[in-house]
PDB file of N, H, CA, C and O in Angstrom:
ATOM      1  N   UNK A   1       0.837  -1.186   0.000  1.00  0.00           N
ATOM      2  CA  UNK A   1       0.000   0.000   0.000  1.00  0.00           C
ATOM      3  C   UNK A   1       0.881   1.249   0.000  1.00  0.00           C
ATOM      4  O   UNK A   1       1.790   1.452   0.805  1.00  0.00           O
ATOM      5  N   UNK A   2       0.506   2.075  -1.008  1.00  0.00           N
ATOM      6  H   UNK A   2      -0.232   1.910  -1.661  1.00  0.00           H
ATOM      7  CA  UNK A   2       1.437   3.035  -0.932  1.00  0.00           C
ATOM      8  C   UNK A   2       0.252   4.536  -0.155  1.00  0.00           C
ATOM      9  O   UNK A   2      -0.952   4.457   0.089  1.00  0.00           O
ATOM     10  N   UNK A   3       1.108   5.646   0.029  1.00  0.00           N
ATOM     11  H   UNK A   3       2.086   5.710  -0.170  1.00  0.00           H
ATOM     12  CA  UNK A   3       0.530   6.987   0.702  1.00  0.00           C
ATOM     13  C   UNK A   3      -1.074   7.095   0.205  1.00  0.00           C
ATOM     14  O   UNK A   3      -2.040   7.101   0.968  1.00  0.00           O
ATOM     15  N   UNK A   4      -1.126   7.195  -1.527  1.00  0.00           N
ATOM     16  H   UNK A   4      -0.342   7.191  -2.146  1.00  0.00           H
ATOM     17  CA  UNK A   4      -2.487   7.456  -1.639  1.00  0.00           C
ATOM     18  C   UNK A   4      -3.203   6.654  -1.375  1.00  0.00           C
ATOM     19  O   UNK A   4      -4.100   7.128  -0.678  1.00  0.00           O
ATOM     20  N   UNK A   5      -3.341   5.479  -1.577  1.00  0.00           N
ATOM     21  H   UNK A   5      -2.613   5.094  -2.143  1.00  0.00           H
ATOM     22  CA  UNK A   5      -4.218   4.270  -1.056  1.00  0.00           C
ATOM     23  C   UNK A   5      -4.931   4.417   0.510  1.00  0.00           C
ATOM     24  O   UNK A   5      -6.098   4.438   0.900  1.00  0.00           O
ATOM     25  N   UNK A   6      -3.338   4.523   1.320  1.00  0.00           N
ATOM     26  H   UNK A   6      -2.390   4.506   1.004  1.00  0.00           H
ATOM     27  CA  UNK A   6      -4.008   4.511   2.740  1.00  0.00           C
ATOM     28  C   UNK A   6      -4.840   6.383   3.346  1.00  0.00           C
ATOM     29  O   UNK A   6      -5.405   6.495   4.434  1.00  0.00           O
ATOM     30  N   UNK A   7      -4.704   7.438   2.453  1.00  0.00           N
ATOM     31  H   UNK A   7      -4.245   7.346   1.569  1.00  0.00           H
ATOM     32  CA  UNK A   7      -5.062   8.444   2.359  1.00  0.00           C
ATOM     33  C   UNK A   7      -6.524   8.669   1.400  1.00  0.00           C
ATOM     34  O   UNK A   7      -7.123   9.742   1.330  1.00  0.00           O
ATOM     35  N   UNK A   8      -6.882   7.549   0.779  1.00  0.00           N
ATOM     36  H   UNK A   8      -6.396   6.678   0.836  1.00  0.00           H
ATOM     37  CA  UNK A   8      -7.821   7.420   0.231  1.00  0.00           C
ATOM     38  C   UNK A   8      -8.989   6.686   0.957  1.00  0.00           C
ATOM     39  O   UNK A   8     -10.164   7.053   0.923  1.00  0.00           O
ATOM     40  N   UNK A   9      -8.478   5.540   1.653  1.00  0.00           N
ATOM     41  H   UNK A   9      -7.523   5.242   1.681  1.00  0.00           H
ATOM     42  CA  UNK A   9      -8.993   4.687   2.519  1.00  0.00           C
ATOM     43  C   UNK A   9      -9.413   4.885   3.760  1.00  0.00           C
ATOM     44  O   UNK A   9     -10.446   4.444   4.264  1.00  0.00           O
ATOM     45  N   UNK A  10      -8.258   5.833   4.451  1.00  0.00           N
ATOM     46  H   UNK A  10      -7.419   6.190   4.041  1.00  0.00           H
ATOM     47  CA  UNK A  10      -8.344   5.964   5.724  1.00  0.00           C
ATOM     48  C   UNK A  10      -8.150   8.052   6.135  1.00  0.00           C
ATOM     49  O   UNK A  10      -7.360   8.798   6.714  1.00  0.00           O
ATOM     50  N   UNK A  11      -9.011   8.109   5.627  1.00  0.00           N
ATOM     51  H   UNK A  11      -9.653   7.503   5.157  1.00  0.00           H
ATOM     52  CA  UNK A  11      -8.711   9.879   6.097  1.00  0.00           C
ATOM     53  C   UNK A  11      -8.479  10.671   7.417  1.00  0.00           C
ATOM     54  O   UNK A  11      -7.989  11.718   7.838  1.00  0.00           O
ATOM     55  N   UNK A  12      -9.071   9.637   7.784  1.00  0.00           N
ATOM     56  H   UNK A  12      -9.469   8.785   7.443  1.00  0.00           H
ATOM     57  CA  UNK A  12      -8.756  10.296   9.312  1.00  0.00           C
ATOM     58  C   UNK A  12      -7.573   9.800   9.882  1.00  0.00           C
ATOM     59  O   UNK A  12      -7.030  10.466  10.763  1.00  0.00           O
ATOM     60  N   UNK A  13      -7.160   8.892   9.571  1.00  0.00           N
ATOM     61  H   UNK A  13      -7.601   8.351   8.855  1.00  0.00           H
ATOM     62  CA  UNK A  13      -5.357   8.822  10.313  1.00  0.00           C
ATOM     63  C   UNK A  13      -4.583   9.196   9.733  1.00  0.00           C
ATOM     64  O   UNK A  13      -3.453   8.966  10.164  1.00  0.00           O
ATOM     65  N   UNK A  14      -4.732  10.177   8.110  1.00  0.00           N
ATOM     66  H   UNK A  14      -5.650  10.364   7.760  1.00  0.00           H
ATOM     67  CA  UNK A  14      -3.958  10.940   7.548  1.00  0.00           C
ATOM     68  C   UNK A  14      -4.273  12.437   8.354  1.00  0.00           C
ATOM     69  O   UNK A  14      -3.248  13.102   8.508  1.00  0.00           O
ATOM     70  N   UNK A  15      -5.284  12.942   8.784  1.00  0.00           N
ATOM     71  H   UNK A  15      -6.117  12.403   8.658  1.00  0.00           H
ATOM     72  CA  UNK A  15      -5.639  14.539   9.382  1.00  0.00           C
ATOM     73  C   UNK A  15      -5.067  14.493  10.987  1.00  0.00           C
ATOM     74  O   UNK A  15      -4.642  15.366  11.744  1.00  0.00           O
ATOM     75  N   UNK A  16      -5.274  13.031  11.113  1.00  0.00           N
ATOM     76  H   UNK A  16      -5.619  12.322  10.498  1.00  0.00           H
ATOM     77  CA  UNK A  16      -5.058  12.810  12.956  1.00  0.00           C
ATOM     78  C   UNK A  16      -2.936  12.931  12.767  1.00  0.00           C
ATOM     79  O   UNK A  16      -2.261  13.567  13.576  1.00  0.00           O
ATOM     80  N   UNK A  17      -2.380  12.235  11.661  1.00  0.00           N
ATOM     81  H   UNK A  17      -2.929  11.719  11.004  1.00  0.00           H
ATOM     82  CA  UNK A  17      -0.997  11.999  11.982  1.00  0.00           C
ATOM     83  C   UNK A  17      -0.616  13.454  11.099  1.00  0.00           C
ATOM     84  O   UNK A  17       0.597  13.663  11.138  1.00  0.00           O
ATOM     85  N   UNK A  18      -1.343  14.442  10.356  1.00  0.00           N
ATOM     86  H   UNK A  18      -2.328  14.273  10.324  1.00  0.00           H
ATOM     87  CA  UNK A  18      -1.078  16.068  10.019  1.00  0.00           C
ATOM     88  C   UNK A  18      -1.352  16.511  11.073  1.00  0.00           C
ATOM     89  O   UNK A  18      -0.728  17.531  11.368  1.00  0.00           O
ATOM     90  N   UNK A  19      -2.154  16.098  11.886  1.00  0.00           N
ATOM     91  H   UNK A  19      -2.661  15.269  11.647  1.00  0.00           H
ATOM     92  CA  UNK A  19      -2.630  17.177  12.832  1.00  0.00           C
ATOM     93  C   UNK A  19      -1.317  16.872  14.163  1.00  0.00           C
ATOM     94  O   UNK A  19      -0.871  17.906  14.660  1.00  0.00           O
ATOM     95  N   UNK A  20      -0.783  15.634  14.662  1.00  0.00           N
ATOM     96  H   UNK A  20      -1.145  14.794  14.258  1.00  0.00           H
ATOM     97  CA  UNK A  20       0.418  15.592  15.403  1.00  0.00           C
ATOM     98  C   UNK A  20       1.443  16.090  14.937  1.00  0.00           C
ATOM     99  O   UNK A  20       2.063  16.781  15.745  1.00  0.00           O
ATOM    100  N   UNK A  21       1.972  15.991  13.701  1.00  0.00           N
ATOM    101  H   UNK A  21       1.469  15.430  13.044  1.00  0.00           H
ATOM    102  CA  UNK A  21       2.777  16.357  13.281  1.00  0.00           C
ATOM    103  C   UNK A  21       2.811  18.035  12.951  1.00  0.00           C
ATOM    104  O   UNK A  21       3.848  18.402  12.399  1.00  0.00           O
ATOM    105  N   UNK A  22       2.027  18.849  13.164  1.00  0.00           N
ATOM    106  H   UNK A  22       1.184  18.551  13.613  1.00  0.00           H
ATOM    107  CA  UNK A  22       1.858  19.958  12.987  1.00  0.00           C
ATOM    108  C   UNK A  22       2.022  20.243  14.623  1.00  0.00           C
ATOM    109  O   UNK A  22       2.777  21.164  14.933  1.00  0.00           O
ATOM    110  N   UNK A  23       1.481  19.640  15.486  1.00  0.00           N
ATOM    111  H   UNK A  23       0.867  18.891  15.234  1.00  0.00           H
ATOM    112  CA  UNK A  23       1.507  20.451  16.629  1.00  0.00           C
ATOM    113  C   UNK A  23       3.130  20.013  17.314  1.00  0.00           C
ATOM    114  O   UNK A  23       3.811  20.751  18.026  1.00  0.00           O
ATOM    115  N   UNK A  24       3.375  19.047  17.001  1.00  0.00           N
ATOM    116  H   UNK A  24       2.822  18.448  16.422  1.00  0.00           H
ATOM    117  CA  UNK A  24       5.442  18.626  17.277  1.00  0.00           C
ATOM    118  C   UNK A  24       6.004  19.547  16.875  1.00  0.00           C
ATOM    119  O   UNK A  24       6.936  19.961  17.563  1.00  0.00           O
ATOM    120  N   UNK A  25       5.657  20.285  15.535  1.00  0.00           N
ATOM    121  H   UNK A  25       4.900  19.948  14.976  1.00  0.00           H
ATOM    122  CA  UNK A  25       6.777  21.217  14.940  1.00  0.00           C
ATOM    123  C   UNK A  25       6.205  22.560  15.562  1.00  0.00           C
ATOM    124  O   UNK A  25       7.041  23.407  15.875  1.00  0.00           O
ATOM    125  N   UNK A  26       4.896  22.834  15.766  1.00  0.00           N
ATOM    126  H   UNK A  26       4.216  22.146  15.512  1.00  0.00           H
ATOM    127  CA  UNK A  26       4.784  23.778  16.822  1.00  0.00           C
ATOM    128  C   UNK A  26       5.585  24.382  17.909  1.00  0.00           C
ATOM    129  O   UNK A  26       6.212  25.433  18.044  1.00  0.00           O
ATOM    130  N   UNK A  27       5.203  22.755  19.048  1.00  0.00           N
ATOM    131  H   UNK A  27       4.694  21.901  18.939  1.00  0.00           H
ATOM    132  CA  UNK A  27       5.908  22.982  19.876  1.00  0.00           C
ATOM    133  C   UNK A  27       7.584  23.031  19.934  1.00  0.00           C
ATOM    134  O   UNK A  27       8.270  23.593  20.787  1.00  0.00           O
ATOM    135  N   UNK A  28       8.046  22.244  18.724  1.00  0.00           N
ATOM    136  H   UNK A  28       7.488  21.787  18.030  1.00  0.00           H
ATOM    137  CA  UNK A  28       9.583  22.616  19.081  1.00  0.00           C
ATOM    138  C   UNK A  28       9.778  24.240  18.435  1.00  0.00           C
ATOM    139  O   UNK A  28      10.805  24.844  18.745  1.00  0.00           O
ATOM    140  N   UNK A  29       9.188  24.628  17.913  1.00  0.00           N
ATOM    141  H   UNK A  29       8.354  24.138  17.661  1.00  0.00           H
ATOM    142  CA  UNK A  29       9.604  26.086  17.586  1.00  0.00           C
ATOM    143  C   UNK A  29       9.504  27.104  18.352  1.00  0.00           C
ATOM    144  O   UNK A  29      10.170  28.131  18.227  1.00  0.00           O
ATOM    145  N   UNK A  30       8.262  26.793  19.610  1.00  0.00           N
ATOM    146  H   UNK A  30       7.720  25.959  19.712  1.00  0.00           H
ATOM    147  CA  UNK A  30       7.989  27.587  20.439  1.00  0.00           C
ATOM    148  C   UNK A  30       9.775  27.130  21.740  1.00  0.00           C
ATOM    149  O   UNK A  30      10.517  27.965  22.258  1.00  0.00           O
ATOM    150  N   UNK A  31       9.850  25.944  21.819  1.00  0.00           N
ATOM    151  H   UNK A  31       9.247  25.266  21.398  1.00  0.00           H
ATOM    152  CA  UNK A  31      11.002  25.797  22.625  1.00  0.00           C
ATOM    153  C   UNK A  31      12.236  25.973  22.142  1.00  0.00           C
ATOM    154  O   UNK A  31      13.094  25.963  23.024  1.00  0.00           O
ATOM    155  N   UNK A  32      12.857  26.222  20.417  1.00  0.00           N
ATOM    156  H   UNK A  32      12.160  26.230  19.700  1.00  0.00           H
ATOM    157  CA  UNK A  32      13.899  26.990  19.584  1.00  0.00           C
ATOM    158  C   UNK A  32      14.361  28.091  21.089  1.00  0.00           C
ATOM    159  O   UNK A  32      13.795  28.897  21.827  1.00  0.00           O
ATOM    160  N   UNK A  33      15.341  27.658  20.965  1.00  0.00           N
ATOM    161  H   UNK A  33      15.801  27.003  20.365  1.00  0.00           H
ATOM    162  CA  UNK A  33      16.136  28.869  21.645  1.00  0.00           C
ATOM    163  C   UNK A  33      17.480  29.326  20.835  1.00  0.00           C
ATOM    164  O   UNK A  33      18.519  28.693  20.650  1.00  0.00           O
ATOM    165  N   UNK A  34      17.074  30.765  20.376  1.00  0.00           N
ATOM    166  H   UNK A  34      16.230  31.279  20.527  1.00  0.00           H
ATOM    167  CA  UNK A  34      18.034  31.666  19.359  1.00  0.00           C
ATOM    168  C   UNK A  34      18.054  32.765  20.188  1.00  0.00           C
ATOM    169  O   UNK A  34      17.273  33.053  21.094  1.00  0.00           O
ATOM    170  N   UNK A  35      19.630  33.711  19.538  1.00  0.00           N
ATOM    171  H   UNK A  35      20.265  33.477  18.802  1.00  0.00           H
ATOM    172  CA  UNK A  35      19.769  34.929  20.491  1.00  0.00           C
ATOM    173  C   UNK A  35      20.011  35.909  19.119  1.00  0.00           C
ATOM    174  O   UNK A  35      21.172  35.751  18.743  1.00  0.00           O
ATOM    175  N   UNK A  36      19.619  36.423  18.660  1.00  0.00           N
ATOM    176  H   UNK A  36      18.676  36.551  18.966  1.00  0.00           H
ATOM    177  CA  UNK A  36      20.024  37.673  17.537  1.00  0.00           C
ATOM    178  C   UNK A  36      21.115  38.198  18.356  1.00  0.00           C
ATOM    179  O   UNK A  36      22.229  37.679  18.292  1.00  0.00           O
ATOM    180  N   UNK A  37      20.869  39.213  19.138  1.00  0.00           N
ATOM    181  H   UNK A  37      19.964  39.635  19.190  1.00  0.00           H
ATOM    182  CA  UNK A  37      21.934  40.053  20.004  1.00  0.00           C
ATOM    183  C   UNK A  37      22.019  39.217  21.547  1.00  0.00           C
ATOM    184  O   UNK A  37      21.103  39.055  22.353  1.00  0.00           O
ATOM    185  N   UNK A  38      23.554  38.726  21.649  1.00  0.00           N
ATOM    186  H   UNK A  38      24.299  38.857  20.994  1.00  0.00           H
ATOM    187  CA  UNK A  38      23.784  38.468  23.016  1.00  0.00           C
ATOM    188  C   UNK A  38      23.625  39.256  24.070  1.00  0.00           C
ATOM    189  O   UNK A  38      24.011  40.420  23.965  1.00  0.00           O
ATOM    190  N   UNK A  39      23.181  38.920  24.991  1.00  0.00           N
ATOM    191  H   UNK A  39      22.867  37.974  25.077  1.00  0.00           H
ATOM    192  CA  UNK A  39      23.856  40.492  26.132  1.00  0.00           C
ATOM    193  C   UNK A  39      25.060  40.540  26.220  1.00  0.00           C
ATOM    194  O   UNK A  39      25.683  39.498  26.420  1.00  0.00           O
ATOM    195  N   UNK A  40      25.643  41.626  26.108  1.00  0.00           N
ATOM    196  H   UNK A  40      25.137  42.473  25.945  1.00  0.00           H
ATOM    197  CA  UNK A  40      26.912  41.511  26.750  1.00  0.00           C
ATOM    198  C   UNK A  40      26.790  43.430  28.096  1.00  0.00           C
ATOM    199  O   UNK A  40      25.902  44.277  28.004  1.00  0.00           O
ATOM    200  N   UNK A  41      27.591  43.450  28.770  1.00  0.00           N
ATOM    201  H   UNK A  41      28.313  42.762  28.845  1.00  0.00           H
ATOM    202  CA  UNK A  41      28.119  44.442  29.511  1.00  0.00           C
ATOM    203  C   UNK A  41      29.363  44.581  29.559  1.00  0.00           C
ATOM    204  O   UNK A  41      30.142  43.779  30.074  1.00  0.00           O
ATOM    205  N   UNK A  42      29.838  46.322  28.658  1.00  0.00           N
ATOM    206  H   UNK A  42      29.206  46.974  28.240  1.00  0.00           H
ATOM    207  CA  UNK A  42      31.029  46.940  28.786  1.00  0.00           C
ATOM    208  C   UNK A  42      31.034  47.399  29.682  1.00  0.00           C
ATOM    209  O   UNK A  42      30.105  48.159  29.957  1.00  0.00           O
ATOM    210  N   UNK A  43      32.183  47.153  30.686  1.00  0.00           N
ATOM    211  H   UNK A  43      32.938  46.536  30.463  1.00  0.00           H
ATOM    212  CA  UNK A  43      32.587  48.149  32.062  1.00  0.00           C
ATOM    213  C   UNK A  43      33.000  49.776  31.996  1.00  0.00           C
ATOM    214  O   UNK A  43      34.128  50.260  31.910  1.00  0.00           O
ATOM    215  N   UNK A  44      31.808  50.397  32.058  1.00  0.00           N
ATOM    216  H   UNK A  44      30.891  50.004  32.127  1.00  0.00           H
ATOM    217  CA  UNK A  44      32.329  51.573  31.841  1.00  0.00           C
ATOM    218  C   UNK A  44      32.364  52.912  33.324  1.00  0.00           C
ATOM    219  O   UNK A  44      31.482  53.068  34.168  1.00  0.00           O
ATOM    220  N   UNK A  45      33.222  53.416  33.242  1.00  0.00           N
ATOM    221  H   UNK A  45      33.938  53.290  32.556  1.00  0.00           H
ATOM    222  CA  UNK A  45      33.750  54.304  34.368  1.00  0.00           C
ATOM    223  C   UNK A  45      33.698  55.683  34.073  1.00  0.00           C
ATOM    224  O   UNK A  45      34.743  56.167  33.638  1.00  0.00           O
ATOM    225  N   UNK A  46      32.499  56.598  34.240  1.00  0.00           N
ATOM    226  H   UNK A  46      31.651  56.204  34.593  1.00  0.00           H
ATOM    227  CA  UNK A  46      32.687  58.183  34.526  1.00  0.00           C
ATOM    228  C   UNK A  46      33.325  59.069  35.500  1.00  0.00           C
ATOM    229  O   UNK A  46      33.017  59.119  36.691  1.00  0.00           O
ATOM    230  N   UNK A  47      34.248  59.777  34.917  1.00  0.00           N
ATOM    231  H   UNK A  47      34.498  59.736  33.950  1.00  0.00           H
ATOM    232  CA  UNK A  47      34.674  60.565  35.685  1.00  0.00           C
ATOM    233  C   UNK A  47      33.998  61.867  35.645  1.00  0.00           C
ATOM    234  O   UNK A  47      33.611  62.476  34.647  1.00  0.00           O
ATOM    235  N   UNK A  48      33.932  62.128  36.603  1.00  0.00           N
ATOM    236  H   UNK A  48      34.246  61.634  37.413  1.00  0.00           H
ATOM    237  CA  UNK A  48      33.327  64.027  36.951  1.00  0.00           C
ATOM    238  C   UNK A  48      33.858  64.440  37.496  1.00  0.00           C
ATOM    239  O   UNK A  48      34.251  63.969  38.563  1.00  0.00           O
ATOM    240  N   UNK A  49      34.219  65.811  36.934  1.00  0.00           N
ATOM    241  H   UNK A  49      33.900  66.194  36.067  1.00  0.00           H
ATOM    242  CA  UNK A  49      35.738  66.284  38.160  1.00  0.00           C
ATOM    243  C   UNK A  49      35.150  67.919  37.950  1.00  0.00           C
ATOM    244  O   UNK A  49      34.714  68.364  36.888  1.00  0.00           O
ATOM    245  N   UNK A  50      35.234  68.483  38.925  1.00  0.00           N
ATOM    246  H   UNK A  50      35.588  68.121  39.787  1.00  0.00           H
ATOM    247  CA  UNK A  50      34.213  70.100  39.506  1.00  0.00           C
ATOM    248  C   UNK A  50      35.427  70.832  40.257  1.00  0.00           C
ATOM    249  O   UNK A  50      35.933  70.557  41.346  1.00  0.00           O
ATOM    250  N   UNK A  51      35.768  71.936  39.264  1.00  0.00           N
ATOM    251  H   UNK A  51      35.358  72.159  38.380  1.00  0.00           H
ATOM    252  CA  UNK A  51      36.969  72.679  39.952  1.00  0.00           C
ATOM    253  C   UNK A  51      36.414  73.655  39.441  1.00  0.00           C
ATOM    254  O   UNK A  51      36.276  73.792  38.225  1.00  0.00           O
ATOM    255  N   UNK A  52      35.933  74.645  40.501  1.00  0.00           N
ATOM    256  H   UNK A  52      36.045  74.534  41.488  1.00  0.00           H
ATOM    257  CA  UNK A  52      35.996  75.974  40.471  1.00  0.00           C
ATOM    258  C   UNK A  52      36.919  77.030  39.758  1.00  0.00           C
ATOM    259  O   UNK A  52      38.104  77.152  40.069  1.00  0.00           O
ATOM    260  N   UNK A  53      36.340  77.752  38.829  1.00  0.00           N
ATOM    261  H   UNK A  53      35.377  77.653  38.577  1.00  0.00           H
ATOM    262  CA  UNK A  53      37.312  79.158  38.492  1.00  0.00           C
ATOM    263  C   UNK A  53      38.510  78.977  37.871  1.00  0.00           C
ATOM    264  O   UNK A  53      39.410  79.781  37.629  1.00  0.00           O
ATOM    265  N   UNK A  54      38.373  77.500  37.583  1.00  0.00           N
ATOM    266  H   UNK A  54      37.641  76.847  37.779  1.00  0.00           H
ATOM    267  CA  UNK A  54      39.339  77.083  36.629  1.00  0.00           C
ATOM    268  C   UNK A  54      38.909  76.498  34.943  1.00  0.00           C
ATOM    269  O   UNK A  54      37.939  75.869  34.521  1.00  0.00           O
ATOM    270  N   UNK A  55      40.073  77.021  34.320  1.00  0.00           N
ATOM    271  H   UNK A  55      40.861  77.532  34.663  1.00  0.00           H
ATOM    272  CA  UNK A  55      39.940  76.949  32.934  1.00  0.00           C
ATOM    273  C   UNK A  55      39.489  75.167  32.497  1.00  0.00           C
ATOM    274  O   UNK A  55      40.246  74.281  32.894  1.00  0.00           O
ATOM    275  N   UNK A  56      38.497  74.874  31.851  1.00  0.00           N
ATOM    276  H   UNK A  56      37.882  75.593  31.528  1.00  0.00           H
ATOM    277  CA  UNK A  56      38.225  73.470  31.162  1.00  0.00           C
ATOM    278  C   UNK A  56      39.312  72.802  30.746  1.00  0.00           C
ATOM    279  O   UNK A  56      39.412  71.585  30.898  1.00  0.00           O
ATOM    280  N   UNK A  57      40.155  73.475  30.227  1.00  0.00           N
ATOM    281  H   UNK A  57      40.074  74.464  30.104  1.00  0.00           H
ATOM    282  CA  UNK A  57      41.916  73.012  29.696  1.00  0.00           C
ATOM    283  C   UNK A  57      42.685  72.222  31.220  1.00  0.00           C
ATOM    284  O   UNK A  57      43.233  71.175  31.564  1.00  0.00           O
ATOM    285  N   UNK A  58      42.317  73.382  31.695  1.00  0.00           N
ATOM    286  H   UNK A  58      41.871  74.233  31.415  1.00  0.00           H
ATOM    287  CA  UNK A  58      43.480  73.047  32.736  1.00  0.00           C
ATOM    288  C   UNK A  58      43.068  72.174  34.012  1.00  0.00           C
ATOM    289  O   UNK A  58      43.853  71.897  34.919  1.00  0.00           O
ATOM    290  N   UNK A  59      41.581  71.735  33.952  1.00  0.00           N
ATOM    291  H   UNK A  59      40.943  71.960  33.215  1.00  0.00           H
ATOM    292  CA  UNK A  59      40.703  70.677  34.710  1.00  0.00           C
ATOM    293  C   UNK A  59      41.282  69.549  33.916  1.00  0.00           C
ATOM    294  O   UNK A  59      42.002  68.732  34.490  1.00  0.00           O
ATOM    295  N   UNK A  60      40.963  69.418  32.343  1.00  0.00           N
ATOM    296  H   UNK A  60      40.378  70.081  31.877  1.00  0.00           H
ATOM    297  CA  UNK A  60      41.049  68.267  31.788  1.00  0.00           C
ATOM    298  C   UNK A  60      42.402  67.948  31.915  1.00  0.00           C
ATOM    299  O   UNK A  60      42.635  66.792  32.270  1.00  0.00           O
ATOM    300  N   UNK A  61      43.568  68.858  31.666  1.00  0.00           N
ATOM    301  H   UNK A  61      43.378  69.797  31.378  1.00  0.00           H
ATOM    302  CA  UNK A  61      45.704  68.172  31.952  1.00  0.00           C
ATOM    303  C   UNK A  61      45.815  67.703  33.164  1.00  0.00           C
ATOM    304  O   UNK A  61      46.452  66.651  33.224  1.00  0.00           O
ATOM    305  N   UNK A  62      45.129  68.414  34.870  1.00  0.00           N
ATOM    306  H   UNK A  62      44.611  69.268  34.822  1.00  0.00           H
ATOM    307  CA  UNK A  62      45.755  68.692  35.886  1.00  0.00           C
ATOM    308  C   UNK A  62      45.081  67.497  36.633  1.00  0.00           C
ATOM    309  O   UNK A  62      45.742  66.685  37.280  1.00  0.00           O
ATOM    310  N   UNK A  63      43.601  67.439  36.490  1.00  0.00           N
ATOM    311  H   UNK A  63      43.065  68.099  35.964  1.00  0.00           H
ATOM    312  CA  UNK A  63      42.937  66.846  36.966  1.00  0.00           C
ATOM    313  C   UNK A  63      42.637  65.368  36.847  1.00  0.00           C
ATOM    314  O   UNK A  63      43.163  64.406  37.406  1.00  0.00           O
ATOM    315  N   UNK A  64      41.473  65.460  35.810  1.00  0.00           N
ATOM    316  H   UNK A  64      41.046  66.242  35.356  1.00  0.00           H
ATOM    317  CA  UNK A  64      41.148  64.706  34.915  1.00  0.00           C
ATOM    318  C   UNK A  64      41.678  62.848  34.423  1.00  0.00           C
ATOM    319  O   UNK A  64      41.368  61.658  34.482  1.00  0.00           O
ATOM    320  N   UNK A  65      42.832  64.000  33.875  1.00  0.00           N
ATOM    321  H   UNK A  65      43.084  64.967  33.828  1.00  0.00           H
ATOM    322  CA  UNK A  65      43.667  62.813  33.229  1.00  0.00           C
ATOM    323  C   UNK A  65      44.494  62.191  34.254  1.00  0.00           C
ATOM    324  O   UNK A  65      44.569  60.963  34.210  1.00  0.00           O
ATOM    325  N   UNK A  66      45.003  62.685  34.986  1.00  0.00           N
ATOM    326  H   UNK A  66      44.943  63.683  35.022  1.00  0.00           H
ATOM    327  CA  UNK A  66      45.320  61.894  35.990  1.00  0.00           C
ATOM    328  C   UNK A  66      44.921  60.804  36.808  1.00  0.00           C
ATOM    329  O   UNK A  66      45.568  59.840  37.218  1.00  0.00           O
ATOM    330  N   UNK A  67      43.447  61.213  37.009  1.00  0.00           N
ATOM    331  H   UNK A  67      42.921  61.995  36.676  1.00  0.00           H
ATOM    332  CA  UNK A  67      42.156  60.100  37.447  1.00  0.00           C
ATOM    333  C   UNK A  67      42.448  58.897  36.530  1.00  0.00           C
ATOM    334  O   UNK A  67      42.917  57.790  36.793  1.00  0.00           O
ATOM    335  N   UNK A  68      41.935  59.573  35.109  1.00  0.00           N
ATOM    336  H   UNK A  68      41.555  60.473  34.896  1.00  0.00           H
ATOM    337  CA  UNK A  68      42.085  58.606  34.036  1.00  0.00           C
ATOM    338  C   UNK A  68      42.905  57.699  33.842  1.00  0.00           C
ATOM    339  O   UNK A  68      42.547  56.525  33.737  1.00  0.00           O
ATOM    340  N   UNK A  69      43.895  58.005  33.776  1.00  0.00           N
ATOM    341  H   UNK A  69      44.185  58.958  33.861  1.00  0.00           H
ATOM    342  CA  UNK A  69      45.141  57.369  33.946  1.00  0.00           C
ATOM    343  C   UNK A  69      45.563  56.143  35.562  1.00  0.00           C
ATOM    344  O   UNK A  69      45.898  54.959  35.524  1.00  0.00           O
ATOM    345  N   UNK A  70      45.385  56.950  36.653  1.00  0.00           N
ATOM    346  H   UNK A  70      45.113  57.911  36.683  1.00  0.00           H
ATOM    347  CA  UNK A  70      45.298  55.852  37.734  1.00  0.00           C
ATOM    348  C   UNK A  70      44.210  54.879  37.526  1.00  0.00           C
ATOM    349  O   UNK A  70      44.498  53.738  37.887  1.00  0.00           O
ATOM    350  N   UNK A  71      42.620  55.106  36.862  1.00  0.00           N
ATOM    351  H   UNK A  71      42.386  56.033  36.568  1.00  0.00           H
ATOM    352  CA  UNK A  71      41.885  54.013  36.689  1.00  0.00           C
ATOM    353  C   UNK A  71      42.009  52.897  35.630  1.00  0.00           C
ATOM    354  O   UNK A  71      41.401  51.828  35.576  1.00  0.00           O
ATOM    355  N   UNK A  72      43.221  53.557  34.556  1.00  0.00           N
ATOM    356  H   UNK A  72      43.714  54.425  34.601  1.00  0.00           H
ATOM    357  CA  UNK A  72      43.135  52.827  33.336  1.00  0.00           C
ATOM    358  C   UNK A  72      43.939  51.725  33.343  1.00  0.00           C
ATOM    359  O   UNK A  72      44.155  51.106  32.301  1.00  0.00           O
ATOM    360  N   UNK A  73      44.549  51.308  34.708  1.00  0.00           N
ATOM    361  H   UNK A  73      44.374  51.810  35.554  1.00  0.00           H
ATOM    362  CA  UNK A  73      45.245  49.913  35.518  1.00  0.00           C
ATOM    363  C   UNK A  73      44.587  49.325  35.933  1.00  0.00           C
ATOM    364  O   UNK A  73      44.850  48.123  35.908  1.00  0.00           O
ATOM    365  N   UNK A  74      43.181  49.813  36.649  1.00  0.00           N
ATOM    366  H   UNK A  74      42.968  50.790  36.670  1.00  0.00           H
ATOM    367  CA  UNK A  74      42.182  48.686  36.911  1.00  0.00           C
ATOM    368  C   UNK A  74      41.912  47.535  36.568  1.00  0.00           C
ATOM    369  O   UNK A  74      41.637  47.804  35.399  1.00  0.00           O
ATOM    370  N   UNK A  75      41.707  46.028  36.665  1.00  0.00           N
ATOM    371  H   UNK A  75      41.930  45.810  37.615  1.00  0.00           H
ATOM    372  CA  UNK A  75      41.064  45.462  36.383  1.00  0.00           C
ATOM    373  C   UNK A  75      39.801  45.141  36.433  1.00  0.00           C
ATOM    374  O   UNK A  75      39.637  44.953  37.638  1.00  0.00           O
ATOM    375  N   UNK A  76      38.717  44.937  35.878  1.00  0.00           N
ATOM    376  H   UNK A  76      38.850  45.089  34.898  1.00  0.00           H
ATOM    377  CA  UNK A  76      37.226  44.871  35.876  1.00  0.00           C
ATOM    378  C   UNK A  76      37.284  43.139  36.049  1.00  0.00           C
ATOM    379  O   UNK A  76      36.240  42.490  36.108  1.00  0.00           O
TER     380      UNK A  76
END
């Protein structure tokens, strides 16, 4: 007996074994686990540095970078 025979004969255990087989591939698609974008987290460190009556230049050489510089040994 080949497919059409027993699909001719027996219709309902062709709709009953479409109808399992439709809800298997359902459910594994609903349980597919895909990630487009991973999470990831860059360690990132702001500095804010507030000096009065002083020039932006001379916050960012005197100050600033100095911070910068002692944190940029850190390990995360």
């Amino acid at each position: 007996m080949n497919i059409t025979e027993i699909s001719i004969k027996r219709p309902s255990l062709i709709i009953v074994l479409f109808s399992v087989f439709t809800l298997l591939g359902f459910i594994g698609y609903k349980n597919l686990s895909y990630e487009l974008m991973p999470d990831f987290n860059q360690p990132v460190v702001v500095i804010k540095t507030v000096y009065p009556g002083a020039e932006p230049n001379e916050v960012e050489t005197s100050v600033s970078r100095k911070i910068e510089d002692a944190l940029s040994n850190l390990e995360v």
